[in-house]
Backbone as ProteinMPNN parsed JSONL, in Angstrom:
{"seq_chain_A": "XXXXXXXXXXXXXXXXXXXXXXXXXXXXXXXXXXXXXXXXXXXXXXXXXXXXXXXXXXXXXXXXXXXXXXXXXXXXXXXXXXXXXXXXXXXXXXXXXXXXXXXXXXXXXXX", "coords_chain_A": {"N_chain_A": [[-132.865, -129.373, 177.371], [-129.886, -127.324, 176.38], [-126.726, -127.307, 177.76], [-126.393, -125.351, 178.612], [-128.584, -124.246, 179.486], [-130.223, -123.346, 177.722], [-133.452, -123.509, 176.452], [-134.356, -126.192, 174.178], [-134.328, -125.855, 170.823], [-134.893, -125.424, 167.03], [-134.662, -122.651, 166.155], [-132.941, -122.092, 168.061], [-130.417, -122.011, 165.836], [-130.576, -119.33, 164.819], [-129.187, -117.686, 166.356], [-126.462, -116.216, 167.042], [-123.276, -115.427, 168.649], [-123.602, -113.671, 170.927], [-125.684, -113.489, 170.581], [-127.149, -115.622, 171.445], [-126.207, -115.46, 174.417], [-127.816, -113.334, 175.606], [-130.509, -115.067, 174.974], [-129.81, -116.953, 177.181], [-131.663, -115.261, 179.335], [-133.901, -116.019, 179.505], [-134.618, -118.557, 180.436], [-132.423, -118.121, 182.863], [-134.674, -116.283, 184.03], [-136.884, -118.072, 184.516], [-135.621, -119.633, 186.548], [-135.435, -117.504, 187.962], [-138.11, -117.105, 189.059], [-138.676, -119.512, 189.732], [-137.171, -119.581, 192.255], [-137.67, -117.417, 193.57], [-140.556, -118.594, 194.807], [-140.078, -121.351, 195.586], [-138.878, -119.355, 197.941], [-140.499, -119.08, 199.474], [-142.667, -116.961, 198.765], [-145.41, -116.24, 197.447], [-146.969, -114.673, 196.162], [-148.212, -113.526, 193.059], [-147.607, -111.248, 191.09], [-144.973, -110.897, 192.617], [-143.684, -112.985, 191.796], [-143.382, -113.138, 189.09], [-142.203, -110.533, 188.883], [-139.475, -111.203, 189.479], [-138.795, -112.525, 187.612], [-139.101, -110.898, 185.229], [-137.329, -109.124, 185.591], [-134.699, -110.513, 185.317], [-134.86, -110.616, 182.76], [-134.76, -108.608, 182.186], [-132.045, -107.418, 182.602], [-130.281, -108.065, 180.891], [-131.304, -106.904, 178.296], [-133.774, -108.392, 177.411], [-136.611, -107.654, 176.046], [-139.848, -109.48, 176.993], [-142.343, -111.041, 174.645], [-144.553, -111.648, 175.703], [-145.142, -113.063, 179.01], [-146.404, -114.958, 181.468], [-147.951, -116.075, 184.326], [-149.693, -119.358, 184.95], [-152.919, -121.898, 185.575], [-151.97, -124.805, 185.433], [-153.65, -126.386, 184.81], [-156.059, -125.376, 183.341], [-155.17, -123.069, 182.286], [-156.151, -120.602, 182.95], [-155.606, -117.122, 184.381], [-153.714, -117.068, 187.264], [-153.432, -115.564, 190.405], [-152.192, -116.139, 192.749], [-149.514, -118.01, 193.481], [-150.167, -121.217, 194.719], [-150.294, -124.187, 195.215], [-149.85, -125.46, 192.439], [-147.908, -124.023, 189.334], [-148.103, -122.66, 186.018], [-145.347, -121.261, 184.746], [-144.695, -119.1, 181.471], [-143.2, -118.064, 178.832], [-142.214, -115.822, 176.009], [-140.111, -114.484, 173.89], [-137.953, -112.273, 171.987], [-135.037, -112.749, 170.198], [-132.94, -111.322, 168.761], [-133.117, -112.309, 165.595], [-134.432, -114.47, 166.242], [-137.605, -116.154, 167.732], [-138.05, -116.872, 170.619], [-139.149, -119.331, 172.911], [-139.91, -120.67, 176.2], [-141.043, -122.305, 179.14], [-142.036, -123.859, 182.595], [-143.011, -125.584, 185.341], [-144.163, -124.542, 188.267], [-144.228, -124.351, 192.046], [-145.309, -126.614, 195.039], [-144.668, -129.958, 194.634], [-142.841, -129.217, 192.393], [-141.139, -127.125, 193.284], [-139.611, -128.367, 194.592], [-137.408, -129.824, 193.581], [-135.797, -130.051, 190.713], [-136.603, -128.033, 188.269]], "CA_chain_A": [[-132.065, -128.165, 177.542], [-128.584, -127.476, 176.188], [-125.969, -127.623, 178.822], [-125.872, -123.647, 179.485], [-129.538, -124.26, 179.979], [-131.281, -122.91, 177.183], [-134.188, -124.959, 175.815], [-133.531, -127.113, 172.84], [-135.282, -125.443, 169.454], [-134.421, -125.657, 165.716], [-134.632, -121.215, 166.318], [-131.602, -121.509, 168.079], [-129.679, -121.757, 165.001], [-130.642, -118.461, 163.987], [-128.616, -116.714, 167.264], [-124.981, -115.575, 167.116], [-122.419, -116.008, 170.24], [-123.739, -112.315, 171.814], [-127.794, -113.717, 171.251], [-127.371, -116.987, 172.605], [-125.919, -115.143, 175.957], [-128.676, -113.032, 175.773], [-131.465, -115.763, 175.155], [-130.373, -117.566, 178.342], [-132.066, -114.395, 179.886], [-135.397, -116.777, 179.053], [-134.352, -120.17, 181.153], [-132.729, -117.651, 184.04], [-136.096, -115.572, 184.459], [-137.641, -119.174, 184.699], [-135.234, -119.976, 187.506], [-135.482, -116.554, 189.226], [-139.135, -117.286, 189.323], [-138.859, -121.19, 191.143], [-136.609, -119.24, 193.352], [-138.573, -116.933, 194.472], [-141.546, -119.512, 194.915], [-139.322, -121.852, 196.928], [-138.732, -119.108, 199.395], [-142.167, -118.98, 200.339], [-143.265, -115.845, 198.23], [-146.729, -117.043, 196.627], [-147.792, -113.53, 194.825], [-148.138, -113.482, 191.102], [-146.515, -110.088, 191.192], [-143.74, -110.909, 193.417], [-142.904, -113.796, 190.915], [-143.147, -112.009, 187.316], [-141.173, -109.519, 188.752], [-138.32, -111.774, 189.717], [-138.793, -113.033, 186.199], [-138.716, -110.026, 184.539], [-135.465, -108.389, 186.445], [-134.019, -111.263, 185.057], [-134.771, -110.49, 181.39], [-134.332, -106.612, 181.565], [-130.845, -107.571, 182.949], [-129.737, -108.816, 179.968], [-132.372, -106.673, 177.98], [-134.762, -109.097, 176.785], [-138.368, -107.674, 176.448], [-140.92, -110.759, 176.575], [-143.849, -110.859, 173.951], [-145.181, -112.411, 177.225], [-144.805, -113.656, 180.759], [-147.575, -115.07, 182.112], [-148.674, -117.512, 185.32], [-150.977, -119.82, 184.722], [-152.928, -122.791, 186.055], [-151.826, -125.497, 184.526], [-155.049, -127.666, 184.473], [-157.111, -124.851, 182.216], [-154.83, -122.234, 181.533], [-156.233, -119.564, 183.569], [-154.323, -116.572, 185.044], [-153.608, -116.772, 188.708], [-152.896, -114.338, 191.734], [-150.627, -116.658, 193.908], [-149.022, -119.95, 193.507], [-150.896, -122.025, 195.682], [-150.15, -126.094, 194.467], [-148.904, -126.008, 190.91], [-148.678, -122.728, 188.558], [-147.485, -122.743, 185.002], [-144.81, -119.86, 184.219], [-144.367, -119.447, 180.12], [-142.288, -117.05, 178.543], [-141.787, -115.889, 174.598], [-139.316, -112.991, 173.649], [-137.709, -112.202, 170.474], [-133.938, -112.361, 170.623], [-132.161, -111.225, 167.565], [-134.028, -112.987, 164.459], [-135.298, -116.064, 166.946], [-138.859, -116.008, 168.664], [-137.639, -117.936, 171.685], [-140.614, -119.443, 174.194], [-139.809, -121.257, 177.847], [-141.74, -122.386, 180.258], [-141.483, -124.601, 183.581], [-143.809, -125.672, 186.507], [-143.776, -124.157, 190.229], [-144.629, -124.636, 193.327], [-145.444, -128.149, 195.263], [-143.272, -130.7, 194.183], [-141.769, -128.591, 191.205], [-140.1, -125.999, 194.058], [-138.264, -129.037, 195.396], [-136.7, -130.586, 192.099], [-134.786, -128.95, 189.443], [-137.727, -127.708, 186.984]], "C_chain_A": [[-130.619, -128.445, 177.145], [-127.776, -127.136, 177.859], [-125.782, -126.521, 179.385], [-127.265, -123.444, 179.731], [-130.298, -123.556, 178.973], [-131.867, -124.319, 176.136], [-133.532, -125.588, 174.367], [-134.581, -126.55, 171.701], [-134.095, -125.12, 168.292], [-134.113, -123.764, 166.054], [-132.981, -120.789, 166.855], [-130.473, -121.173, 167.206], [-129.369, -120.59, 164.613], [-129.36, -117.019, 165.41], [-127.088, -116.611, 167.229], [-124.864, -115.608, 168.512], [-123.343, -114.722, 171.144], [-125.218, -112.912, 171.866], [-127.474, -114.664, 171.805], [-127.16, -116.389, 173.905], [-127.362, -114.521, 176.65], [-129.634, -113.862, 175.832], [-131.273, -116.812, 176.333], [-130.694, -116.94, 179.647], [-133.224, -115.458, 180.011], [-135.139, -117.845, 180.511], [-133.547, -119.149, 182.581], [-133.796, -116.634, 184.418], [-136.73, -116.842, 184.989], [-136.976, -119.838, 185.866], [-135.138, -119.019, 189.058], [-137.115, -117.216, 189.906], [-139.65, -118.337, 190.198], [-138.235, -120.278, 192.168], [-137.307, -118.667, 194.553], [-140.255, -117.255, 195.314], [-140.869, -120.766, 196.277], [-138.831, -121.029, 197.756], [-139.429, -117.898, 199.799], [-142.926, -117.526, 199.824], [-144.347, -116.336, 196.72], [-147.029, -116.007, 195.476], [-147.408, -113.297, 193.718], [-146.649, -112.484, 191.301], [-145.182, -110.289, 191.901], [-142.828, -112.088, 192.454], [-142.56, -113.465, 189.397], [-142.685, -111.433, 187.756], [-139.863, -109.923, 188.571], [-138.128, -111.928, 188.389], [-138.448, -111.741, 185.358], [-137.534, -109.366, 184.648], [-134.922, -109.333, 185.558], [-133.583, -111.14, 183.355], [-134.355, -109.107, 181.109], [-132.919, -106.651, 181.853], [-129.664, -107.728, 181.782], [-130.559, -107.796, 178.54], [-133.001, -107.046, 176.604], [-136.12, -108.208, 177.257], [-139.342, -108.596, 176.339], [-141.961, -109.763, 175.896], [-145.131, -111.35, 175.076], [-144.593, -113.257, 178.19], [-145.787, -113.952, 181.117], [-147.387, -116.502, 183.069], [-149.576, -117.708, 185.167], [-151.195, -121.058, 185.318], [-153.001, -123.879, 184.963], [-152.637, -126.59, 184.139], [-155.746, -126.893, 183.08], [-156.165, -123.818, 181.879], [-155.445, -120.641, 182.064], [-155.338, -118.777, 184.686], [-154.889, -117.181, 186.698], [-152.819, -116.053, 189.279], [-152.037, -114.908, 192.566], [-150.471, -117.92, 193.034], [-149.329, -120.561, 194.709], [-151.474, -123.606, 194.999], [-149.488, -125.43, 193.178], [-148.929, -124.371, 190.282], [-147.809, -123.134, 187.071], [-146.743, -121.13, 184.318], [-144.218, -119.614, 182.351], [-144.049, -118.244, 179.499], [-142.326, -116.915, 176.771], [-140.875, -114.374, 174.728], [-138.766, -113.301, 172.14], [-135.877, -111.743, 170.942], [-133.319, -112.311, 169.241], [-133.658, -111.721, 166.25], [-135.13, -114.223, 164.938], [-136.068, -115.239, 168.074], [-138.445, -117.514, 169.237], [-139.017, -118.155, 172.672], [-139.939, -120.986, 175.285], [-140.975, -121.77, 178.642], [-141.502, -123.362, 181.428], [-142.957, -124.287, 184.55], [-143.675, -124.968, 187.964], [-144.789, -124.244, 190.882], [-144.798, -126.414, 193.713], [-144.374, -128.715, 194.86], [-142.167, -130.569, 193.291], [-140.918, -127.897, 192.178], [-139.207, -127.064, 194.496], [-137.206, -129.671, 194.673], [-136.213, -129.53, 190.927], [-136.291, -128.886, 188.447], [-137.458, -127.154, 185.839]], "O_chain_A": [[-130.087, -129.517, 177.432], [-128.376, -126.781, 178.874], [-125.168, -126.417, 180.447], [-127.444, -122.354, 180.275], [-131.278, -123.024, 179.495], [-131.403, -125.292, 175.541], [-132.47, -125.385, 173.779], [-135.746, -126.927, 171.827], [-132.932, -124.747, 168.445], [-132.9, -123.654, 166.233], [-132.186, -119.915, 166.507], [-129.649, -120.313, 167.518], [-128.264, -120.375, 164.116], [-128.988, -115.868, 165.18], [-126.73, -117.667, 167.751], [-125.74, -115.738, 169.366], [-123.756, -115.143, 172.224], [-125.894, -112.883, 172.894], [-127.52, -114.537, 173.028], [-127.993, -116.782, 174.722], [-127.91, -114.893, 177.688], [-130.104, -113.731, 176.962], [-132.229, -117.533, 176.619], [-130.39, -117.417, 180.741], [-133.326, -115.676, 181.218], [-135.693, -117.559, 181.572], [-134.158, -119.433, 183.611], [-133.493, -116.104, 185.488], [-137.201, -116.665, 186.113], [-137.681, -120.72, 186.355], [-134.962, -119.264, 190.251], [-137.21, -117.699, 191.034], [-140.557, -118.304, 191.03], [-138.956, -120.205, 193.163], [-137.501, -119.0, 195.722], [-140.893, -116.522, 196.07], [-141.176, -120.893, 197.463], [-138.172, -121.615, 198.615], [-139.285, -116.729, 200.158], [-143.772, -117.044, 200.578], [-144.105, -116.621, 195.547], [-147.257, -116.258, 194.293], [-146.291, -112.874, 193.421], [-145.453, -112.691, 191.505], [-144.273, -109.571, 191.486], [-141.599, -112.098, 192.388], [-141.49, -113.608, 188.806], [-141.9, -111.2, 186.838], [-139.095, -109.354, 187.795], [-137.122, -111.367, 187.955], [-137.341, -111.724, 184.819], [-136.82, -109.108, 183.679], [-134.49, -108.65, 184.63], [-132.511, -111.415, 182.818], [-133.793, -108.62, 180.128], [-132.357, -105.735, 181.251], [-128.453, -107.526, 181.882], [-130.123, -108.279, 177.496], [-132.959, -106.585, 175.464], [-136.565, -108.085, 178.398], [-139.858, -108.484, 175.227], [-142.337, -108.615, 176.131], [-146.359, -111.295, 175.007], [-143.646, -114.03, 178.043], [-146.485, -112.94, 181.186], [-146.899, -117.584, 182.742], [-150.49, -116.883, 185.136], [-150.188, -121.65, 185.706], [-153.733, -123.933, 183.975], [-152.378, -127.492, 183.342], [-155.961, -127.488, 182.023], [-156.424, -123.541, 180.708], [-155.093, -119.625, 181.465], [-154.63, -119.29, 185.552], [-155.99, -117.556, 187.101], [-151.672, -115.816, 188.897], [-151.152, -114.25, 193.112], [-151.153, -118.525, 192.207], [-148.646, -120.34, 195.709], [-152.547, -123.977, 194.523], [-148.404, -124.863, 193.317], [-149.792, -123.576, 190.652], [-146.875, -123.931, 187.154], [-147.303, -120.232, 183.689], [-143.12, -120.128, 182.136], [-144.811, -117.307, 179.74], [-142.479, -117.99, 176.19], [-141.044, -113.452, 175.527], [-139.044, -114.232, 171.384], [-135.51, -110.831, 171.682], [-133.225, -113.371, 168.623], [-134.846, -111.4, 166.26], [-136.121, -114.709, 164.393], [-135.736, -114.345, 168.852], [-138.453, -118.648, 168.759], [-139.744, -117.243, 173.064], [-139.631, -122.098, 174.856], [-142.01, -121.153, 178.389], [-140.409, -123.882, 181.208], [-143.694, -123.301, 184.556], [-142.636, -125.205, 188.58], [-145.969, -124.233, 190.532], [-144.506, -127.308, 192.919], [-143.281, -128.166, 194.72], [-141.113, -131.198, 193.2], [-139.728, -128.065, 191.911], [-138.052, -126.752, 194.784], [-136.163, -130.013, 195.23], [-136.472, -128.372, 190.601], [-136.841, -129.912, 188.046], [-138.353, -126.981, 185.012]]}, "name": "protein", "num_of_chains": 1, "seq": "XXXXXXXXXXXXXXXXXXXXXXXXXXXXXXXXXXXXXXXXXXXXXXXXXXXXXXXXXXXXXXXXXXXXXXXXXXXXXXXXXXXXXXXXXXXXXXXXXXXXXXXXXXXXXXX"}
C-alpha cells in the first residue's frame, strides 16, 4: 500500500490528483468493513453496507463487492472465523480491485 493507503498497481498511473482521492474510496470501504466486524457485527449485509457507504461517499460504484470464504471462494451470510472482502470499481480510466481478510485474528491487526 502507498502511504495514503491505496494498494500498489501499475493502474494507478492512469489517475489524476481528484481520482486518486476518489480511489482511496476502495481501501476505506475495506476498513469500514474490519470495523464493523471488530465491533461484533457478523452479518454479510451489515458489512457490505458499511463498505458500500464508504464508496457512495466519495461516489465510487463497485463492479463488485463481495464476502467470501477464503478457503473455496464461496459467498457467505456472516463472518464467523475468517471471510474474504474483495472489491473492483472503475475510477476514472483505472479498473481498481482491493481486498483484505476479516474477522479472527485479521479484526485484531491492521489488515
Amino acid at each position: 500500500r502507498d502511504d495514503d493507503g491505496l494498494a500498489l498497481s501499475s493502474r494507478n498511473a492512469f489517475l489524476g490528483p481528484e481520482e486518486r482521492e476518489r480511489a482511496l474510496a476502495l481501501s476505506r470501504a475495506l476498513r469500514a468493513a474490519h470495523d464493523e466486524v471488530a465491533a461484533g457485527h457478523r452479518d454479510a449485509e451489515a458489512v457490505l453496507t458499511a463498505a458500500r457507504q464508504e464508496l457512495a461517499a466519495r461516489g465510487v460504484e463497485p463492479e463488485y463487492l463481495e464476502l467470501r470464504s477464503p478457503d473455496d471462494l464461496a459467498p457467505v451470510a456472516r463472518v464467523n472465523g475468517r471471510a474474504l472482502l474483495a472489491v473492483a470499481a472503475r475510477v476514472g480510466r483505472a479498473r481498481l480491485i482491493d481486498n483484505t481478510i476479516l474477522g479472527d485474528e485479521a479484526t485484531r491487526g491492521d489488515s
